[in-house]
DSSP file (Angstrom, degrees, kcal/mol; ACC not computed):
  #  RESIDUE AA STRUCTURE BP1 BP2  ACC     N-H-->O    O-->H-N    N-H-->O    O-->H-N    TCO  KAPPA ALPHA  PHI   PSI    X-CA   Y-CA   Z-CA
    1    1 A X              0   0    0      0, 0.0     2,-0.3     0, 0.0    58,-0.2   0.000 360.0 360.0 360.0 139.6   -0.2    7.9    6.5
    2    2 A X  E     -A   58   0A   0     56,-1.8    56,-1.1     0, 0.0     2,-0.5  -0.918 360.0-161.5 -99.8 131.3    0.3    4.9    5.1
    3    3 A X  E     -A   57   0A   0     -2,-0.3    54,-0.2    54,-0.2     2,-0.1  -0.862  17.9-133.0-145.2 137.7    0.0    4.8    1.0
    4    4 A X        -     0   0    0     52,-1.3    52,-0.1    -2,-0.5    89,-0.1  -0.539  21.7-130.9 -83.9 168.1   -0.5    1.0   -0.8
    5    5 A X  S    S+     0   0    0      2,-0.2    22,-0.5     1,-0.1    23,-0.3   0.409 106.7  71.0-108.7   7.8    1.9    1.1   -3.6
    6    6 A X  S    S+     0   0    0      1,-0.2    -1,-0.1    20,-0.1    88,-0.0   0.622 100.9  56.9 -73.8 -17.9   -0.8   -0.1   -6.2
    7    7 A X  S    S+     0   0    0     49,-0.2    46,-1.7    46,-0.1     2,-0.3   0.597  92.4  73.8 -67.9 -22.1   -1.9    3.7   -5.3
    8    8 A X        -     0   0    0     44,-0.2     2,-0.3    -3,-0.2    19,-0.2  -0.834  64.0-171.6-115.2 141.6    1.4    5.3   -6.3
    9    9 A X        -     0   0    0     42,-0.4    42,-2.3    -2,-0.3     2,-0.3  -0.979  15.7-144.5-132.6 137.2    2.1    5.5  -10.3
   10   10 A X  E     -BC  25  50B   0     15,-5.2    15,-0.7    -2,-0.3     2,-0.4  -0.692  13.8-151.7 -85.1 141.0    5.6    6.7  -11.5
   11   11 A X  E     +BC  24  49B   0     38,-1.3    37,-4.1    -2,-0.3    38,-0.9  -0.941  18.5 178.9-121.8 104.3    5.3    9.0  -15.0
   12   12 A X  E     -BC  23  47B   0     11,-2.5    11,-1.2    -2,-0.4     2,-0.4  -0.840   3.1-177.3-102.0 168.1    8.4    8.7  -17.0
   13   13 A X  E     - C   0  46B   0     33,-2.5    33,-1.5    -2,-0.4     2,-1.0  -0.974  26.9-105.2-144.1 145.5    8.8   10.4  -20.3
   14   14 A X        -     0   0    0     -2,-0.4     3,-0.4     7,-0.3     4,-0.4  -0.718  16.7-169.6-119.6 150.0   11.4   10.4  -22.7
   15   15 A X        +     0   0    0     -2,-1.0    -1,-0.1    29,-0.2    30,-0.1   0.075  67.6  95.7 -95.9  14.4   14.0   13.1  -23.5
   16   16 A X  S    S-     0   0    0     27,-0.0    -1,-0.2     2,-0.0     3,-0.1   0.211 101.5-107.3-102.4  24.1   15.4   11.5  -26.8
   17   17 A X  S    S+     0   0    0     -3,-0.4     2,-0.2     1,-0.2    -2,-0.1   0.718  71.3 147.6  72.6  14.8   13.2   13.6  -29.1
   18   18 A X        -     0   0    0     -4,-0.4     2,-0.4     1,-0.1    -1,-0.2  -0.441  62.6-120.9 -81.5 170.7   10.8   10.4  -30.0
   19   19 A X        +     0   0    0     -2,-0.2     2,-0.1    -3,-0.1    -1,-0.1  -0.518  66.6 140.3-118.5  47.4    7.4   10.9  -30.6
   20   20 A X        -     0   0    0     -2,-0.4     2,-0.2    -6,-0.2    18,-0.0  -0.217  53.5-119.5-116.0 160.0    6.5    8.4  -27.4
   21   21 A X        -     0   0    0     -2,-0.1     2,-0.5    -8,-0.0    -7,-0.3  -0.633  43.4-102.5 -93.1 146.5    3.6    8.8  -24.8
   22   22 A X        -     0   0    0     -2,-0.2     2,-0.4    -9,-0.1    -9,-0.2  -0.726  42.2-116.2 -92.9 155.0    5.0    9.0  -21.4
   23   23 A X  E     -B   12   0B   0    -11,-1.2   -11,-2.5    -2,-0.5     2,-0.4  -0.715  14.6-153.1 -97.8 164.2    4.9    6.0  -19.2
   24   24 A X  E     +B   11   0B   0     -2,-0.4     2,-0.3   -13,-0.3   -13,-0.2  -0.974  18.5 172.8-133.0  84.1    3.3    5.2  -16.3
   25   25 A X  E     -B   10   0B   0    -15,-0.7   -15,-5.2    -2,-0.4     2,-0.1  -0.683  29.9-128.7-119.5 145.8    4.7    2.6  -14.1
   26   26 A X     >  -     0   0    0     -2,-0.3     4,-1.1   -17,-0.2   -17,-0.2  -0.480  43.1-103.1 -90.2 163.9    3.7    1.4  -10.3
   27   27 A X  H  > S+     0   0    0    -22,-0.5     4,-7.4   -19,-0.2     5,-0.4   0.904 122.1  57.9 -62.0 -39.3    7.1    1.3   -7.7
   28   28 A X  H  > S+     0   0    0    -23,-0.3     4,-1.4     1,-0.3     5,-0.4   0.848  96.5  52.7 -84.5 -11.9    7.0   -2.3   -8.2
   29   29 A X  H  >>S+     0   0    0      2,-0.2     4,-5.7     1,-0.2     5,-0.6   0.992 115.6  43.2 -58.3 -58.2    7.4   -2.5  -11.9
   30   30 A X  H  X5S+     0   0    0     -4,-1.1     4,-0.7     1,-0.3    -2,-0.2   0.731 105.6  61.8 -77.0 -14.3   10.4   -0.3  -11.6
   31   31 A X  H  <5S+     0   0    0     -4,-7.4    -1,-0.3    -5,-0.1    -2,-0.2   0.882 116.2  37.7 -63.3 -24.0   11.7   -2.3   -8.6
   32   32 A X  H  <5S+     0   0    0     -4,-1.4    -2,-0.2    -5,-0.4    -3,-0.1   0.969 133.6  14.4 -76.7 -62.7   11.7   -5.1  -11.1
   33   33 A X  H  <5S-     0   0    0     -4,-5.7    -3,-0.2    -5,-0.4    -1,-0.1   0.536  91.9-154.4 -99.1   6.1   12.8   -4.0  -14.3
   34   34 A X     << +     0   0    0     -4,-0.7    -1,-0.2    -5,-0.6    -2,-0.1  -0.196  58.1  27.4  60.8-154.0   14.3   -0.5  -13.6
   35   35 A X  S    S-     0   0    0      1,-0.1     2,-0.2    -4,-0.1    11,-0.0  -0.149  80.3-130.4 -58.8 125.6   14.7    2.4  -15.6
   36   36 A X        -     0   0    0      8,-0.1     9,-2.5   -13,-0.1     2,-0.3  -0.362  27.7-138.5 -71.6 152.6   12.0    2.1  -18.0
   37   37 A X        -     0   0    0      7,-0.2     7,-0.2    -2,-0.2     6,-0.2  -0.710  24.9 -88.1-103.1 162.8   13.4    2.7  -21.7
   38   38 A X     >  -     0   0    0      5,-0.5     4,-1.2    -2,-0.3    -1,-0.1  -0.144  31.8-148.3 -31.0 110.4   12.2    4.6  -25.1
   39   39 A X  T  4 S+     0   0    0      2,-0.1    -1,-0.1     1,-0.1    -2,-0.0   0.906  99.8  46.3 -61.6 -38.4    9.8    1.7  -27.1
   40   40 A X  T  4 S+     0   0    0      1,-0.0    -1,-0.1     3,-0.0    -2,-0.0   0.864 134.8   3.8 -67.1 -73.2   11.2    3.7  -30.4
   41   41 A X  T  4 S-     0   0    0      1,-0.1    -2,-0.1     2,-0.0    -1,-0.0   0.670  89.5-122.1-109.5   0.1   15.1    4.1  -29.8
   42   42 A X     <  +     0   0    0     -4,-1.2     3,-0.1     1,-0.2    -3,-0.1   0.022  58.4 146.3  89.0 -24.9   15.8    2.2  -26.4
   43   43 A X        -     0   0    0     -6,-0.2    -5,-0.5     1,-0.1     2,-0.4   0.416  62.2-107.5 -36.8 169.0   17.3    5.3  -24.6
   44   44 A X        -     0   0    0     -7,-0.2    -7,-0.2   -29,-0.0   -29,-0.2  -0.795  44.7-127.0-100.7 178.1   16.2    4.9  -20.6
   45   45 A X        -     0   0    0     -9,-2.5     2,-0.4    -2,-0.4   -31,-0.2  -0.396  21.7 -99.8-114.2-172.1   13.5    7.7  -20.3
   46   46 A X  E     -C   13   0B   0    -33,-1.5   -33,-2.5    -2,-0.2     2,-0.5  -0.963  29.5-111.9-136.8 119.3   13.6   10.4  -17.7
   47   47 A X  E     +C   12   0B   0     -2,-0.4   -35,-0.2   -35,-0.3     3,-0.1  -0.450  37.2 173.6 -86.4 115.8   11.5   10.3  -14.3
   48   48 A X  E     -     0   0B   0    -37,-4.1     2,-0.2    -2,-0.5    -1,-0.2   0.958  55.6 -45.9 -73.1 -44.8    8.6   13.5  -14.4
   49   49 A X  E     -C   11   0B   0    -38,-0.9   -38,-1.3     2,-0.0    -1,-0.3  -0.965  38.7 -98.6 160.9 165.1    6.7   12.6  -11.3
   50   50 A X  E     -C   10   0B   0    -40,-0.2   -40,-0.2    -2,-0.2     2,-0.2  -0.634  29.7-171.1-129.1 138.1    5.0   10.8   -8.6
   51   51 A X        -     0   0    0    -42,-2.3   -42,-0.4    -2,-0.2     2,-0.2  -0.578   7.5-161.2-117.9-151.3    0.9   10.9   -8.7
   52   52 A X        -     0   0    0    -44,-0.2     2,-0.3    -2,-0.2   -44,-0.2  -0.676  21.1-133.8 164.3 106.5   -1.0    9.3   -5.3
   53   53 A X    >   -     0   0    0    -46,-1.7     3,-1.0    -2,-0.2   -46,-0.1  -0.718  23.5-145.4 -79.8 141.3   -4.8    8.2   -5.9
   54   54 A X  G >  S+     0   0    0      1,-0.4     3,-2.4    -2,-0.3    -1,-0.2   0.730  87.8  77.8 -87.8 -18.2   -5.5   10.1   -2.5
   55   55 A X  G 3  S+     0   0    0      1,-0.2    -1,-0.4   -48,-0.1    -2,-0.0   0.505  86.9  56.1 -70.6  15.4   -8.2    7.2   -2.0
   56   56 A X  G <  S+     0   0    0     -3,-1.0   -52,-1.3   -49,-0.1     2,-0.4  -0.140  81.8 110.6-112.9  25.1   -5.8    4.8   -1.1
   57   57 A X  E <   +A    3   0A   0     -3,-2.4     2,-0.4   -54,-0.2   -54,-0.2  -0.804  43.1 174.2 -82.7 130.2   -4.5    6.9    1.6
   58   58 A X  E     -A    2   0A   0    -56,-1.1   -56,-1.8    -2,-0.4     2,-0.5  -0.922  30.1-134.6-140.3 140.4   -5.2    5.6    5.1
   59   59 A X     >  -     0   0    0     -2,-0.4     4,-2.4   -58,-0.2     5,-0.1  -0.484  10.4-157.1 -66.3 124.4   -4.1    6.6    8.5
   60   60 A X  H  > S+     0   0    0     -2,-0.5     4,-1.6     1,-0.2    -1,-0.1   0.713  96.6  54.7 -74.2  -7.6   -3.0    3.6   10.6
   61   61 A X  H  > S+     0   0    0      2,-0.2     4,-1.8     1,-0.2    -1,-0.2   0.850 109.2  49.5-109.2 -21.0   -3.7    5.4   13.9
   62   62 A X  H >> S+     0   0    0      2,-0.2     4,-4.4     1,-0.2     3,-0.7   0.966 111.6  46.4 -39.0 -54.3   -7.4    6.1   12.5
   63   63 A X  H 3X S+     0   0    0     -4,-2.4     4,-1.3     1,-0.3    -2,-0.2   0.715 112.4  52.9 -88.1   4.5   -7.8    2.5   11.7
   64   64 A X  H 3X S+     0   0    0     -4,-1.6     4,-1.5     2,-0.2    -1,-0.3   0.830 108.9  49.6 -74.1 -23.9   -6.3    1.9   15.2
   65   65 A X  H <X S+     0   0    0     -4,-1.8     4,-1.9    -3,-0.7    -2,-0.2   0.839 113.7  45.2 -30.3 -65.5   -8.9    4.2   16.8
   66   66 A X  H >X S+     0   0    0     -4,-4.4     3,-1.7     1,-0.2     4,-0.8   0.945 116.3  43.2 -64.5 -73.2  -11.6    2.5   15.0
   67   67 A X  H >X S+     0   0    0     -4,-1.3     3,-1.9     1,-0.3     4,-1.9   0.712 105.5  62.1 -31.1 -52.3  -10.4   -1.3   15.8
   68   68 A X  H 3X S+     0   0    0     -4,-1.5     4,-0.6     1,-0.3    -1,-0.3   0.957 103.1  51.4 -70.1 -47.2   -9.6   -0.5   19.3
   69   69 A X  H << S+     0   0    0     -4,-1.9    -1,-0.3    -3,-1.7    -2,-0.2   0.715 105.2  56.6 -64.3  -6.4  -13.7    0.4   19.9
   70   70 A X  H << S+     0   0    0     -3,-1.9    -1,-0.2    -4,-0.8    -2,-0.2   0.922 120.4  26.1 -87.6 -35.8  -14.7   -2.6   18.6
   71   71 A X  H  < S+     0   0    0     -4,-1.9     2,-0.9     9,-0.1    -2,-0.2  -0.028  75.6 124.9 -95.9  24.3  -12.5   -4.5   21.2
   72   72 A X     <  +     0   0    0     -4,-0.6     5,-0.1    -5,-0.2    -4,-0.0  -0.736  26.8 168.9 -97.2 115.1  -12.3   -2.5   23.8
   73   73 A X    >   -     0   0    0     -2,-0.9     2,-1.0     3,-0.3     3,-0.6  -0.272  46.4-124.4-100.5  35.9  -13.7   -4.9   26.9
   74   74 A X  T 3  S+     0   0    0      1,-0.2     3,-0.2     2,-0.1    -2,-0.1   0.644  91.8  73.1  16.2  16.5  -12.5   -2.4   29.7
   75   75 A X  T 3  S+     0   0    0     -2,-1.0     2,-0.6     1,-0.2    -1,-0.2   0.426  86.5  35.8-126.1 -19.9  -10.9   -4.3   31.0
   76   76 A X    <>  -     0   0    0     -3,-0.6     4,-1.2     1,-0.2     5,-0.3  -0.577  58.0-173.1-127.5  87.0   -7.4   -5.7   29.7
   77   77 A X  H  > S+     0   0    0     -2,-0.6     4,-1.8     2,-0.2    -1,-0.2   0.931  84.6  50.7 -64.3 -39.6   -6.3   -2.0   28.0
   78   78 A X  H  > S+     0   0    0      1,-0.2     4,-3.5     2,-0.2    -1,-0.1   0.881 107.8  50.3 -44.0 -45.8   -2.9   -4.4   26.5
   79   79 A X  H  > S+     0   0    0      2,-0.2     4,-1.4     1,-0.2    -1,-0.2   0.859 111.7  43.2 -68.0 -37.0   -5.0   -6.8   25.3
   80   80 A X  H  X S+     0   0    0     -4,-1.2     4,-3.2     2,-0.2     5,-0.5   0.874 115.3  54.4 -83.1 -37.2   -7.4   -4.3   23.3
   81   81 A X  H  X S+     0   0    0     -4,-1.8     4,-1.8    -5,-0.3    -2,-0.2   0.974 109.8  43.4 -63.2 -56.2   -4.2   -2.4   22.1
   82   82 A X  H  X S+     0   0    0     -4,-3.5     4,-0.9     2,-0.2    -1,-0.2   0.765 111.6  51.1 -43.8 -46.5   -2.7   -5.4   20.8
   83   83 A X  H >X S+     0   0    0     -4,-1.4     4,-2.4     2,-0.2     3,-1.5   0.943 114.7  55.8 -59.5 -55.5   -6.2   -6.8   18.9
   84   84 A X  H 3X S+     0   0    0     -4,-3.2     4,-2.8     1,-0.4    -2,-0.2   0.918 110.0  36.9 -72.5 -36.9   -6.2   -3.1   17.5
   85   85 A X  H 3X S+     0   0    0     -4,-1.8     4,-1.4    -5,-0.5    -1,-0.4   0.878 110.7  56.5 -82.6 -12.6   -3.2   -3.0   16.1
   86   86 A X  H <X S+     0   0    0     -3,-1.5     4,-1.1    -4,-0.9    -2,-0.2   0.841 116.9  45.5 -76.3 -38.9   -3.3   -6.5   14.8
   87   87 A X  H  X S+     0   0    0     -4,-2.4     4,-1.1     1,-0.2    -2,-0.2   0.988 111.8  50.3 -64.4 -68.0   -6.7   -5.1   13.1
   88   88 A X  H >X S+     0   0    0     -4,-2.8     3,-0.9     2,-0.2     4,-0.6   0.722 105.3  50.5 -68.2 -29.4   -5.3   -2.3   12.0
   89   89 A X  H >X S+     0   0    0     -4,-1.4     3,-4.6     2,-0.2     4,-2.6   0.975 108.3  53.5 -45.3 -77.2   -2.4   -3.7   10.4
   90   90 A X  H 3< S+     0   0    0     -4,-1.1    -1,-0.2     1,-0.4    -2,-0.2   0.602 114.2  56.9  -5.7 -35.3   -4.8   -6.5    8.2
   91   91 A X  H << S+     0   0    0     -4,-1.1    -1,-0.4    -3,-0.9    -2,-0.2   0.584 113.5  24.8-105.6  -2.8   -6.3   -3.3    7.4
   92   92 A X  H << S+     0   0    0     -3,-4.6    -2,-0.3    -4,-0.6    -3,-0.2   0.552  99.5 106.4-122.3  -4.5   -3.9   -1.2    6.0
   93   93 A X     <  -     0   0    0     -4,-2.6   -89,-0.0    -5,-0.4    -3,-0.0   0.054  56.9-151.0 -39.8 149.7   -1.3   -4.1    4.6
   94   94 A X  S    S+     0   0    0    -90,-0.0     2,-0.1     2,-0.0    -1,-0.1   0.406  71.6 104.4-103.4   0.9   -1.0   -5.0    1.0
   95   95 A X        -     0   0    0      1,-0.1     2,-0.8     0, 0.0    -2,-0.0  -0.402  67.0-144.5 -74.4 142.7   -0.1   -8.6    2.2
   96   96 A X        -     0   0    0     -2,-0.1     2,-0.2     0, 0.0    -1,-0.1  -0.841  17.3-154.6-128.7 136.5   -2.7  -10.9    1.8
   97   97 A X        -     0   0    0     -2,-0.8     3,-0.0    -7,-0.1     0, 0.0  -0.487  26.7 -80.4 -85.5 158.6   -2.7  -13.5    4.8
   98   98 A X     >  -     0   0    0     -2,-0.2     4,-0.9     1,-0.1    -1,-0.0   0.041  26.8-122.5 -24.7 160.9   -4.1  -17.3    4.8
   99   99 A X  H  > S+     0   0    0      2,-0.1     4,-1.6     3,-0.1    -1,-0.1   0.930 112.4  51.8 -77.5 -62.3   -7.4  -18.2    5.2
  100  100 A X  H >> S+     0   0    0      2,-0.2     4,-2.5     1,-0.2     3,-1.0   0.833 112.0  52.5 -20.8 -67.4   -6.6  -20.5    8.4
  101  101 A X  H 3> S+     0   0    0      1,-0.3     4,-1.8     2,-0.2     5,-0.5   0.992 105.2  47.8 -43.7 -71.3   -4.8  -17.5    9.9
  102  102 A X  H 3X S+     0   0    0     -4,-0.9     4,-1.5     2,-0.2    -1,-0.3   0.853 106.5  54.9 -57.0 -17.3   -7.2  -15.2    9.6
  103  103 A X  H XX S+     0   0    0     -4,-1.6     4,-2.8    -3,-1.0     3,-0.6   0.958 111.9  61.5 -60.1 -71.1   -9.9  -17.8   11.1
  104  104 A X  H 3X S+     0   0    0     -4,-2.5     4,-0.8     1,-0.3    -2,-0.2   0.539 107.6  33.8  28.1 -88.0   -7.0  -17.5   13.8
  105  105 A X  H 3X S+     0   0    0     -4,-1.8     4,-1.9     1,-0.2    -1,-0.3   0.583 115.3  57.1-107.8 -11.8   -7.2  -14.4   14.5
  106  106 A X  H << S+     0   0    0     -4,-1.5     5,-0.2    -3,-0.6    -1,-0.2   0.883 103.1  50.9  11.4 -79.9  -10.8  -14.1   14.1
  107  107 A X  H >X S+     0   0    0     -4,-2.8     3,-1.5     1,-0.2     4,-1.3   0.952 112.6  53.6 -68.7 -28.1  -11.8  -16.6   16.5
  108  108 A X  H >< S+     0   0    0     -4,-0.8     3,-0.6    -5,-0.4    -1,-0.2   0.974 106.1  48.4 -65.3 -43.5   -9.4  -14.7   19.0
  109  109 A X  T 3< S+     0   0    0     -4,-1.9    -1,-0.3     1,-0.2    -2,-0.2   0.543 115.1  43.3 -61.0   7.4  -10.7  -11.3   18.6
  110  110 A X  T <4        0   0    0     -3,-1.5    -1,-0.2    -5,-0.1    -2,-0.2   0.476 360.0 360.0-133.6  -7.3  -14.4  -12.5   19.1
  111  111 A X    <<        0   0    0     -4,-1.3    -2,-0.1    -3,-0.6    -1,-0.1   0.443 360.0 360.0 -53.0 360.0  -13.0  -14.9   22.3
């Protein structure tokens, strides 16, 4: 399974007896700025738990499944494997590509 990390939220809370909400941070927040601290007293706060919106689960070998029946010409099995995984990747990526590129690879998949 592959998991976006705009799906995944971090909950930390803090253990220095302030009267705080816990926060809620994405991986990449805390890749940036690290432990988050107390808004009140500064202290770093204490990590509760991981949640995962389960909609933003996908299987790559589904979406290679699917890709590969849209391209499958019987005839060049490499060639369809490759298209599929180039699809499926583009489809489970958080990366967001050119436009030009994707015309790219477009015009090759429909070649």
């Amino acid at each position: 399974m592959i998991v976006k990390d705009s799906e995944v939220k971090n909950v930390w809370t803090a253990d220095c007896g302030c009267d705080v909400e816990d926060q809620v941070w994405t991986p990449d927040c805390y890749q940036e700025s690290g432990t988050p601290i107390c808004p009140e007293c500064g202290e770093d706060m204490r990590y509760s738990h991981t949640e995962v919106n389960s909609d933003g689960l996908i299987e790559k070998s589904h979406a290679i499944a699917t890709a590969s029946s849209l391209v499958d010409d019987g005839e060049n099995e490499e060639y369809t494997r490759g298209i599929a995984e180039l699809i499926a990747y583009l489809y489970t990526t958080e990366d967001e590509l050119p436009s030009d590129v994707v015309d790219k690879i477009t015009q090759e998949i429909i070649k």
